[in-house]
N, C-alpha and C positions, 0 to 999 in steps of 0.2 A: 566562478561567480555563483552567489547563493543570497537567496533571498530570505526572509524569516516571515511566519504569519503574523497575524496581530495577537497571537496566543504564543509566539516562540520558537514555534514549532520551524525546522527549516524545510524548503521549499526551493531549492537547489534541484532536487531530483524531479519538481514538478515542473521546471521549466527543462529540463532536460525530455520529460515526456511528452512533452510541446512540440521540444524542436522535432522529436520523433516522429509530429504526426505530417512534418512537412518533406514533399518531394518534390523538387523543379520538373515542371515541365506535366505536373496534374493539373487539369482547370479548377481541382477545387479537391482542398487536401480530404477529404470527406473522411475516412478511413478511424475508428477509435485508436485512441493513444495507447500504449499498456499506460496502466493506471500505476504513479506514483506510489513507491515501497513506501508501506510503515518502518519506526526502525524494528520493532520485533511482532511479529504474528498475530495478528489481532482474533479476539474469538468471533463467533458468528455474529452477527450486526442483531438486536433485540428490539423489536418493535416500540417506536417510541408510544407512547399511551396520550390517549386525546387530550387536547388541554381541558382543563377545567373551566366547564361551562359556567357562565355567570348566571346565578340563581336565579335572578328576573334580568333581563335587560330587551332593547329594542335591534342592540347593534354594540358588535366586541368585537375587538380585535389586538393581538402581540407583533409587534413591529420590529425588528432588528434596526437599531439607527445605525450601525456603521452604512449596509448596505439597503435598508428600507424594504426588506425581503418584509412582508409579509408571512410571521410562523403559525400563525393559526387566526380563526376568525367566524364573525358569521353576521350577514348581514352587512359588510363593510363599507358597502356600494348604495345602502339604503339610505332617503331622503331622512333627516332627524334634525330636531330644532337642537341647537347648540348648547344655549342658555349661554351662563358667564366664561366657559368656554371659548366664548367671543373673543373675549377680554385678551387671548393670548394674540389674535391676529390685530386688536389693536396697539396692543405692547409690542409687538413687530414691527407695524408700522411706524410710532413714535420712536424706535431704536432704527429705524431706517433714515426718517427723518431728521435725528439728529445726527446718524453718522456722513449725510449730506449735509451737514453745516447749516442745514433750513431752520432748526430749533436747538437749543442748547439748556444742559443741568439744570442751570441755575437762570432759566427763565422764569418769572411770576407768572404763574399762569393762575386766571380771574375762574373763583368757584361762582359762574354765572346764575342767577334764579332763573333759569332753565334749567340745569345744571344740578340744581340743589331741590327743585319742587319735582323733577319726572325721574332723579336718583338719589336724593337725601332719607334723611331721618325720616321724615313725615311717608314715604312710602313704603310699600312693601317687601321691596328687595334689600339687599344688602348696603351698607355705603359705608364711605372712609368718615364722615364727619366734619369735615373742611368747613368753614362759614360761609355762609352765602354774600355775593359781593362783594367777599375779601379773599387775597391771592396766598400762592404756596408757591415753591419751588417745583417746578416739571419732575423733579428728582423725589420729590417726597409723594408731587400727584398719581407716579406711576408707581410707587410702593402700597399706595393707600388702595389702589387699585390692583396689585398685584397682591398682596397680604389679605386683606380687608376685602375683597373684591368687588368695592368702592364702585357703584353704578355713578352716582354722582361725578368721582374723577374721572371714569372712563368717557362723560360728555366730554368734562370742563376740560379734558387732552386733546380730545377732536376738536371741541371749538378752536382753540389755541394752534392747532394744529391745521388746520384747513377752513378754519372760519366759522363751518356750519357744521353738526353733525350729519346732515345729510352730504356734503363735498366730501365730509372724510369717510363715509359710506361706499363712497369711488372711488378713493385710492387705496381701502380696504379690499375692493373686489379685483383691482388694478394688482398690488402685491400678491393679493393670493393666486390671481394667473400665472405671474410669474413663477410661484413656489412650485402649481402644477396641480391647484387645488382645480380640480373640471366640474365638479360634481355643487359648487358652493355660490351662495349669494350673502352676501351681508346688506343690511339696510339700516345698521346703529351697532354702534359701539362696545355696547354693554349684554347685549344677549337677549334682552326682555321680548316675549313672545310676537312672533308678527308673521302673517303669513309667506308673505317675500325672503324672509331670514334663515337662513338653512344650511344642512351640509353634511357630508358622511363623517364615519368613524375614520375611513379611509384617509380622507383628506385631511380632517383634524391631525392624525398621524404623520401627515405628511406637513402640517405648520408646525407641529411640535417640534420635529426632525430639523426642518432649517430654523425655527429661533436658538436651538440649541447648538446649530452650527454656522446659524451667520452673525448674533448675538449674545455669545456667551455673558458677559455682565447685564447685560436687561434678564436675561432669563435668571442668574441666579436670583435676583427678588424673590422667587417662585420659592428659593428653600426657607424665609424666613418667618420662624415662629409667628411670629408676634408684629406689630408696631401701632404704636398710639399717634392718634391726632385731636388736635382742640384737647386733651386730658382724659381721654378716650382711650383702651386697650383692648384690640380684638386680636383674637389667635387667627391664624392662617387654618381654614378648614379643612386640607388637607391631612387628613390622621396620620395616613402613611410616614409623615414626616416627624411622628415621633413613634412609629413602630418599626422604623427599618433606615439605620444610619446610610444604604447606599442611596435612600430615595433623594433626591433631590426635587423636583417638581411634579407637575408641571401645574394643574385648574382644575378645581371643582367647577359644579355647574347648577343648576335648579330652579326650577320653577314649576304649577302644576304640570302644564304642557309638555315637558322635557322630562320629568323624572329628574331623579338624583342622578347624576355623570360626574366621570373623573379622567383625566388623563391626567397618567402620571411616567414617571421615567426613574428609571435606576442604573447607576452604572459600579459594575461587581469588575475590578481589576482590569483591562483592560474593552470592556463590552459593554453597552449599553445599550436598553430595553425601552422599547415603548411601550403603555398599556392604554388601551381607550374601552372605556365601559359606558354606555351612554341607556338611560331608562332604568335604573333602579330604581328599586325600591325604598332606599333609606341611605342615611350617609355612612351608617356603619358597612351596610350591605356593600356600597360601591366601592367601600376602602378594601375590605373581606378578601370581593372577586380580582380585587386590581392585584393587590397582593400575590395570590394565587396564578396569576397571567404570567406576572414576573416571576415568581420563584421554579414555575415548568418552562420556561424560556431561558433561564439560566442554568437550570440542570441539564436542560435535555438537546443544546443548540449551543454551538461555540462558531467564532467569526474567524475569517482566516485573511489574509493579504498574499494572495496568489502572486502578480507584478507589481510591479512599481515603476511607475512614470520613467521615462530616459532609458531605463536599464533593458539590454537587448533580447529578447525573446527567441529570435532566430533570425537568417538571411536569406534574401530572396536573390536570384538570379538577375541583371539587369543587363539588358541590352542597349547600344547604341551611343553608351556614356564612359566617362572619363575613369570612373571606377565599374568593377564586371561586380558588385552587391551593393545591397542597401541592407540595414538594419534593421527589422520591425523591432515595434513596444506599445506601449501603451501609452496615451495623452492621458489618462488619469487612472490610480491606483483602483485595479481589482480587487474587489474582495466578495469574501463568499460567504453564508450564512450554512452551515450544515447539522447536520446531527451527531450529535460527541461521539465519536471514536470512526468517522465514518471519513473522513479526511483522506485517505489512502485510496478509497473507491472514484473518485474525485475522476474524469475522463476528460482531458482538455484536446481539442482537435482547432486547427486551423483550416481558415478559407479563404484561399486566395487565388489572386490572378493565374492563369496558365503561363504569360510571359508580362515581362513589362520594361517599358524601353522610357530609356533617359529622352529629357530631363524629370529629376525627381524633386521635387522640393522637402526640405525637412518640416516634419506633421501632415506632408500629405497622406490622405485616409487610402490605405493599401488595401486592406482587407479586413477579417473577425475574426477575433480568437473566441470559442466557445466553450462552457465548461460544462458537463453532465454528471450525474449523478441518478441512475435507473434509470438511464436512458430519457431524462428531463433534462432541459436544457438550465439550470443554475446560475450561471451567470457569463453574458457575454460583453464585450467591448470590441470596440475599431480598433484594427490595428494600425498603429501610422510610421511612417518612414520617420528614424530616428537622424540621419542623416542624408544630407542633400547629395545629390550625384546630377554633374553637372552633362552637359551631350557633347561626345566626343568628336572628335574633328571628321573631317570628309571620310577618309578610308578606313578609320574604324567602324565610320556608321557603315559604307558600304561594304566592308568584311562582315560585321554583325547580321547584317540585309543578310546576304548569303546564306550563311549559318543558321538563321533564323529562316527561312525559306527550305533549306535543307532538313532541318531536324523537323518541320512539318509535318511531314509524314509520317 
C-alpha cells in the first residue's frame, strides 16, 4: 500500500514510519519515528529567508489553503476594520442561502432606496449602478457586487435575503461561527466603517479558505475582469488579476478608516495560497505586498497528503472480541504544509491506548497520529477505528480476561 502527496511525491515509506512508531501494549507510543527516506540524499536544509514584509500595513498574513497552516504573518490576531472585504462573508452567506433552496439565480431582487441612497452612485463608496426601485437578477446582484464591489447590491442581497440588512447582519455573524471566525463581528453588508464592524487578517483567511472550499461557483465571480450594469463598465479592482494568470480572487477593500486591503489567492499546480494585506497605503502598494506574500509562499513551502481517509495506518491489539485487531486511519485527509525539500525530516509518532477491548465501532476515535518537524508539532489528527469488531462470545472474553490480567504485569 502507498500513498502519494498532493505534490507526487509517494508516501508509502511514510506510513510505514508510522506503523514503526507503534508497540502493543505501550500506554502511549511516545517514541520518534525514523523519519521517512528521501529517494536520493538531500543536501543540508537552508534557512528559509523571512517573508517579505508589507511596506505599510496594520496586519498580514500567508495562509496555506489546503491545510490553513499559517506560513508567516504579523499582527493576524489584531482587531482591523474589514472594509469591502465584508462583501466576501456576504457572498458566502447568499451562496449558503441558495445552496438551501431559501433563495435562487434567477430571483428579482428590488434595488431598494435604502439600498441605492446609503450604496449608490450619489455616495462615496463604490457601487454596481443598478436603478433604484427597479429589480436584477440575485445572479447579476452578486456579480455587481462581487466585480464592481457594488455597496448598493451588497444591501439589496440582505434585504432580499433576510428582510432587513440588520437580520442579515445575524446570520452574517451566525456563518462566520461556523467557519470558526472567533475574533469577528459584522453589523452590515458592505463593509462601510462602524465601530461594532471588525475582524482579524486571521479570520478573513479563514472565510477566504471555506468560500473557496464550500462555494466554488460564488467565488469564481471574484476572477472577473470587468461587468457592466445600467450601460456602466467598471473593472474588478483587484490588479493582481491581471499581473499573475494563477491569481484567481479574492476582495479589495477601502475606506479612510481601514486603509487600502486585499485578499487574494492563487493557486500554482496543485497548491493554493492565501494572502491578507490589510492597511496600506495605496491600491498599487496592496497589489505589490500581496504579490510578494504569494510568490515566497510558493517558492519556499510545498503541501503534502500524508493519509487518506479509509486507508489503514496500522493495527492495534484488541481484546475480548470477535476479531484479535482493528484498523486505525484517518476520518479526514492529512495533509501538511512544509518547507521545500524538507519532506523526509517529517517525524510521525502515534498515541494510543495501552489496551483496548471489544466492542469497537467503525470511526470510533482510538487515538492521534502526530506529525513533527524540529521537534514542532505540524500537523496532528484522530485516529479512528477503520473497522468495527464486534465482543466475542463468553469464553473468549473470559480467556482474553485472563491474558489480560496476566500480561499486566
Amino acid at each position: 500500500m502507498k500513498f502519494r502527496s498532493a505534490t507526487g511525491a509517494p508516501v508509502g515509506v511514510f506510513a510505514a514510519a508510522l506503523a514503526a512508531t507503534f508497540s502493543i501494549g505501550l500506554a502511549l507510543a511516545q517514541a520518534p519515528a525514523p523519519a521517512p527516506q528521501p529517494a536520493a540524499a538531500a543536501p543540508a536544509a537552508v534557512a528559509i529567508p523571512d517573508a517579505p514584509r508589507p511596506a505599510q500595513s496594520t496586519a498580514w498574513l500567508v495562509m496555506d489553503y489546503a491545510t490553513g497552516q499559517v506560513l508567516a504573518g504579523e499582527n493576524i490576531d489584531a482587531r482591523v476594520e474589514p472594509a469591502s472585504i465584508t462583501k466576501v462573508m456576504t457572498a458566502y452567506v447568499v451562496a449558503a442561502e441558495t445552496a438551501a433552496g431559501k433563495v435562487g439565480p434567477d430571483d428579482q431582487v428590488l434595488m431598494s432606496e435604502r439600498a441605492w441612497r446609503e450604496g449608490g452612485a450619489r455616495t462615496d463608496g463604490s457601487f454596481s449602478g443598478f436603478p433604484v426601485n427597479q429589480r436584477a437578477s440575485l445572479l447579476d446582484m452578486e456579480k455587481g457586487m462581487a466585480v464592481q464591489s457594488g455597496n448598493d447590491a451588497a444591501i439589496a442581497l440582505a434585504e432580499h435575503v433576510a428582510g432587513t440588512q440588520e437580520a442579515f447582519a445575524d446570520l452574517m455573524n451566525s456563518y462566520a461561527a461556523r467557519i470558526g471566525m472567533k475574533n469577528t463581528r459584522f453589523v452590515n453588508a458592505h463593509g462601510l466603517s462602524s465601530p461594532e464592524h471588525y475582524s482579524t487578517a486571521h479570520d478573513l483567511a479563514l472565510l477566504g479558505r471555506a468560500f473557496i472550499r464550500d462555494y466554488p461557483e460564488a467565488y469564481a465571480f471574484n476572477s472577473i475582469k470587468e461587468f457592466t450594469v445600467n450601460g456602466i463598465t467598471q473593472p474588478n479592482r483587484n490588479l493582481l488579476l491581471w499581473r499573475d494568470p494563477s491569481v484567481d480572487g479574492i476582495k479589495t477593500g477601502h475606506h479612510s478608516g481601514a486603509g487600502y486591503c486585499l485578499m487574494s489567492s492563487a493557486k500554482r499546480g496543485d497548491q493554493r495560497l492565501i494572502a491578507v494585506v490589510m492597511g496600506s497605503n495605496s491600491e498599487r502598494q496592496r497589489a505589490d505586498d500581496s504579490l510578494a506574500l504569494l510568490n515566497w509562499g510558493f517558492r519556499f513551502y510545498e503541501t503534502h497528503k500524508l493519509y487518506e481517509p479509509g486507508k489503514p495506518v496500522a493495527q492495534l491489539k484488541v481484546w475480548k472480541g470477535k476479531a484479535d485487531q482493528v484498523q486505525l486511519g484517518v476520518a479526514e485527509p492529512l495533509l501538511v504544509s512544509v518547507p521545500r525539500g524538507r519532506y523526509g525530516e517529517l517525524k510521525p509518532v502515534m498515541e494510543v491506548p495501552k489496551s483496548l477491548v471489544a466492542p469497537i465501532a467503525a470511526g470510533q476515535e482510538i487515538g492521534t497520529v502526530k506529525v513533527s518537524l524540529d521537534d514542532q508539532v505540524v500537523a496532528q489528527a484522530p485516529l479512528v477505528a477503520i473497522n468495527t469488531v464486534e465482543e466475542a462470545g463468553f469464553f473468549k472474553r473470559l480467556w482474553d480476561a485472563f491474558w489480560m490480567w496476566w500480561e499486566s504485569d
